[in-house]
C-alpha positions in Angstrom: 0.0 0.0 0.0 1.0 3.5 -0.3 2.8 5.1 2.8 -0.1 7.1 4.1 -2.6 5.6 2.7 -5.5 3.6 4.3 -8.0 1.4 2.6 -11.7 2.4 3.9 -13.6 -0.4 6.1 -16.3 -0.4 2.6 -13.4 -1.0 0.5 -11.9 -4.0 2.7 -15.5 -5.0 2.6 -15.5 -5.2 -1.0 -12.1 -6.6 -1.8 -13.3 -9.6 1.5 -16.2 -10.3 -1.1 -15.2 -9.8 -4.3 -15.1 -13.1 -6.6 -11.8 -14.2 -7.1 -11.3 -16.2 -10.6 -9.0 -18.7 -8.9 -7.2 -20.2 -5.9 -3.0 -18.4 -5.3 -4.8 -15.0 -6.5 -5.6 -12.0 -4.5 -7.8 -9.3 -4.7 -5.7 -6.2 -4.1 -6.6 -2.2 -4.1 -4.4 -1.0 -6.7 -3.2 1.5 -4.7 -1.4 -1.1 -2.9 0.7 -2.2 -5.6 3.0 1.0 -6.0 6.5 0.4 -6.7 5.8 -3.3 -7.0 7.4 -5.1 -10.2 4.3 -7.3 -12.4 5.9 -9.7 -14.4 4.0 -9.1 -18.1 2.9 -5.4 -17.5 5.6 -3.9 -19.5 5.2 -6.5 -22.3 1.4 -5.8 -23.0 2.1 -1.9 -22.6 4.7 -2.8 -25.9 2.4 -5.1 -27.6 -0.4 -2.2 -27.1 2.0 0.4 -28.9 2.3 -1.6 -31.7 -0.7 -2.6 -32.5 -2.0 1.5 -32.0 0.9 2.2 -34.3 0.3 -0.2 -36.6 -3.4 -0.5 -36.9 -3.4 3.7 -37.8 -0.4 3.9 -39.9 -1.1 0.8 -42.1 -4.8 0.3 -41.6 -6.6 3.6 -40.9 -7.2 5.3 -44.0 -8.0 2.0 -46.6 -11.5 1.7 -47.2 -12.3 -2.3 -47.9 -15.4 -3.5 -49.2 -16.5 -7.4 -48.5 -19.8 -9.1 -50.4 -22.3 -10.8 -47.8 -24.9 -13.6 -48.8 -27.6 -11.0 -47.2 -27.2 -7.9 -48.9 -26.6 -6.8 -53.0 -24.6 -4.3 -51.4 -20.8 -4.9 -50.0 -20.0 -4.0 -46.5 -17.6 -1.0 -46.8 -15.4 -0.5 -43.5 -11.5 0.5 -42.9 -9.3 -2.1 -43.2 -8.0 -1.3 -39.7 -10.8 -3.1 -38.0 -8.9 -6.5 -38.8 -6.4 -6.3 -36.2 -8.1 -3.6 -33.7 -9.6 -6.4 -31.7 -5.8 -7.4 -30.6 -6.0 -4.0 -28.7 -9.3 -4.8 -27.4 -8.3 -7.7 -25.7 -5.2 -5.9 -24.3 -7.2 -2.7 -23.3 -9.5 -5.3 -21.5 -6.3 -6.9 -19.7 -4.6 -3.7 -18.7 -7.4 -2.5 -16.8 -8.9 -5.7 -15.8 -5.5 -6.8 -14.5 -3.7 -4.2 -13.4 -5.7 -1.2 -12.5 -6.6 2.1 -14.4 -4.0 3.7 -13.1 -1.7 1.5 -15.2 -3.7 1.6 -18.1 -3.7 4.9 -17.6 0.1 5.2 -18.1 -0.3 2.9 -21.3 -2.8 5.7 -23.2 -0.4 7.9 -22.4 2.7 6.1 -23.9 0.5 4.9 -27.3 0.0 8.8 -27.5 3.7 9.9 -27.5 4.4 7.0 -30.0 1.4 8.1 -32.0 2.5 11.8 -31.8 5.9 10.9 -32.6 5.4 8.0 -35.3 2.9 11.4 -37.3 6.0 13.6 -37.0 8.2 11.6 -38.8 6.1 11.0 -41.3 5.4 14.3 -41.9 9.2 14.9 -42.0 10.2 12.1 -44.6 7.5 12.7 -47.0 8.5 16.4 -46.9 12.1 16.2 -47.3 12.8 16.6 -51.2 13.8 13.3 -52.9 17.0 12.5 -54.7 17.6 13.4 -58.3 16.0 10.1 -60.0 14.4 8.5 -56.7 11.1 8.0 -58.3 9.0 7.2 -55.6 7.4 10.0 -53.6 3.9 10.1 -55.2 3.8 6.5 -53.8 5.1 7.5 -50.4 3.1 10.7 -50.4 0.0 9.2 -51.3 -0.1 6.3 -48.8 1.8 8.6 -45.6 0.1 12.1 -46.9 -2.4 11.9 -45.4 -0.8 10.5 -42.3 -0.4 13.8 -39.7 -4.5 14.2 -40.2 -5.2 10.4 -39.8 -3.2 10.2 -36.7 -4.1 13.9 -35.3 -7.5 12.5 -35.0 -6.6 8.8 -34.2 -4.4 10.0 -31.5 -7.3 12.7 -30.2 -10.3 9.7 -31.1 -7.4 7.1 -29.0 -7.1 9.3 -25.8 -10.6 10.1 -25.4 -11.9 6.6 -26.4 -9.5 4.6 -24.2 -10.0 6.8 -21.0 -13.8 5.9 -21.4 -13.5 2.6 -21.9 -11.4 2.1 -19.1 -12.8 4.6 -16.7 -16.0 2.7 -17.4 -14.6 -1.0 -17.2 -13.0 0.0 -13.7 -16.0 1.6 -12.4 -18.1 -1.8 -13.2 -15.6 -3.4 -11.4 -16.5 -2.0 -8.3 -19.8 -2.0 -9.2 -20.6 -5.7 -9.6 -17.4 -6.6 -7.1 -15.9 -8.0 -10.3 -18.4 -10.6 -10.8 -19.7 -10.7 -14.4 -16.5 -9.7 -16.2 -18.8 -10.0 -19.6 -20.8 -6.9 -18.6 -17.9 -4.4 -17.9 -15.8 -5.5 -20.9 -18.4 -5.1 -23.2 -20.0 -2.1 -21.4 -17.3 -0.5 -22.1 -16.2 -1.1 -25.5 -19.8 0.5 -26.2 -19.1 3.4 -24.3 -15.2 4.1 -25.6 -15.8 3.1 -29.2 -18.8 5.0 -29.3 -16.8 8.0 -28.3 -13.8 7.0 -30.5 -15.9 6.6 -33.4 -17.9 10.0 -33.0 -14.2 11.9 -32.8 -12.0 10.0 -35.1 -13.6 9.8 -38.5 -15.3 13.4 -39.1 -11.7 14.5 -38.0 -9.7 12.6 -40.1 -11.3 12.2 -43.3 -14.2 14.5 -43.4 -13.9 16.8 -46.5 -11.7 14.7 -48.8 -12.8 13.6 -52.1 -12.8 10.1 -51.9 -14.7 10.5 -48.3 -18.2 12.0 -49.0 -20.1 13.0 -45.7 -22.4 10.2 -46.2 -19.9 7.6 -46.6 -17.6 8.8 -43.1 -21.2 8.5 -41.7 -21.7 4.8 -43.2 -18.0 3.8 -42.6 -18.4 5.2 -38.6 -21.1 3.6 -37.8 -20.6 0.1 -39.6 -17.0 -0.2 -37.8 -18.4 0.9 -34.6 -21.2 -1.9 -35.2 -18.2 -4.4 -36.2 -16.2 -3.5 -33.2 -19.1 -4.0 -30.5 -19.7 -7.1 -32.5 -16.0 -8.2 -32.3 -15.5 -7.4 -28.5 -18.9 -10.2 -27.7 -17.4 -12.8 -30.3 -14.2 -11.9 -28.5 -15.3 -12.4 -25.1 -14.5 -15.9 -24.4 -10.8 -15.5 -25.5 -11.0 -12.2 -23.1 -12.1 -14.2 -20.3 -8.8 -16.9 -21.2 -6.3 -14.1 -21.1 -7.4 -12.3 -18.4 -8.1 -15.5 -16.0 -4.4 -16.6 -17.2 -2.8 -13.2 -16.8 -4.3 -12.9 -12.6 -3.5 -16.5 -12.3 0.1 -15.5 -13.2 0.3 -12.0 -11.5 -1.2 -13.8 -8.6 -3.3 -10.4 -8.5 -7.3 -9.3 -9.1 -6.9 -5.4 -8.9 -9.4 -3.4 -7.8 -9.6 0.1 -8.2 -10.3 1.1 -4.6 -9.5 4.7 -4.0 -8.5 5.3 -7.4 -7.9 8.9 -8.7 -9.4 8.5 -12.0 -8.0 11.7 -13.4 -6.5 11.1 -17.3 -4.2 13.6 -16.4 -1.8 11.8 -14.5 1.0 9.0 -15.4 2.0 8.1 -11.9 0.5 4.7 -10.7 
């Protein structure tokens, strides 16, 4: 526990009932676990970055189009959705796991990488090419539009993920983590919802291949297929979540949290 700090007799009560996913794992206040080394922590904050990075810089601004049996129509959606779902399951297991304040501390490092990964960008595809280098309509065209695509990721990204998690860790406490189904879920509706609403009038409202009524289709069907995902998802969530408390020895609880976003400390 933090020097200082005590746990109040309705918060012992809570973490005394709470249901535990297994026997050699405790249910903790994550205040108490400052200073204290978790043995995959750092590896999902990495894996998180990555898949941000990646999923916004490769993914972001291709429109796909699938055929379905049901329709005459093809589903249009960003091609980023693929691989999103990695990060839901991470998102899920950083706050599940370890406490908002720790996801907290992730947000903010898939930010600075954002930021900084939109920067260079910006830099390389401005630098004049060499004399016979033929290949910067080709770079232009796929990274051009790269500082607005991640200026509204990394806007859509900070708001989104402090509601999904603020939300997940509140329904923690809530339903004294019974029912992980309810706050993983909940959430994902309440941070995509967000996400969506910010990220795609920002970053492709007003471009010629991106009419108003096709950012309003494209939102709303990958906000649709991300829900979706996150309930088709929820079985492996539960797998890697029981596996990563059964290994941390640890159910965190986020008893006397301060859930301000404007804070990296933990």
């Amino acid at each position: 526990m933090v020097p200082g700090m005590t746990i109040s007799p309705d918060d012992q009560a809570l973490l005394h009932d709470a249901d535990i996913p297994g026997d050699g794992i405790r249910a903790v206040s994550a205040t108490s676990l400052s200073g204290r080394q978790l043995r995959y922590y750092d590896f999902c904050m990495a894996a998180f970055a990555v898949i941000l990075i990646c999923s916004n810089l490769i993914g972001a601004g291709k429109q796909a189009a699938v055929s379905v049996p049901w329709s005459s129509e093809p589903v249009i959606f960003g091609a980023g959705i693929l691989f999103f779902p990695l990060g839901y399951v991470l998102g899920d297991v950083l706050t599940e796991v370890y406490g908002y304040a720790r996801a907290r501390r992730v947000v903010w490092v898939g930010f600075a990488a954002s930021a900084f990964t939109a920067l260079m960008c910006a830099v390389v595809v401005a630098m004049p090419p060499a004399p016979g280098w033929t290949g910067q309509e080709t770079l232009a065209a796929v990274f051009g539009q790269t500082p607005r695509i991640f200026l509204a990721s990394i806007t859509a990204f900070w708001a989104g993920e402090f509601a999904n998690s603020f939300v997940l860790a509140r329904l923690k406490l809530l339903t004294k983590g019974k029912m992980l189904w309810t706050r993983t879920i909940g959430s994902t509706v309440v941070g995509q919802g967000v996400d969506s609403l910010i990220f795609y009038p920002l970053a492709f409202l007003g471009q010629p291949d991106w009419p108003p009524e096709r950012v309003a289709l494209i939102a709303a069907t990958n906000y649709g297929l991300k829900v979706a995902w996150e309930v088709i998802l929820t079985p492996v969530t539960y797998a890697v979540v029981a596996w990563f408390k059964r290994v941390e020895g640890l159910d965190v609880f986020d008893t006397g949290t301060d859930f301000s976003p404007f804070k990296t400390r933990v």
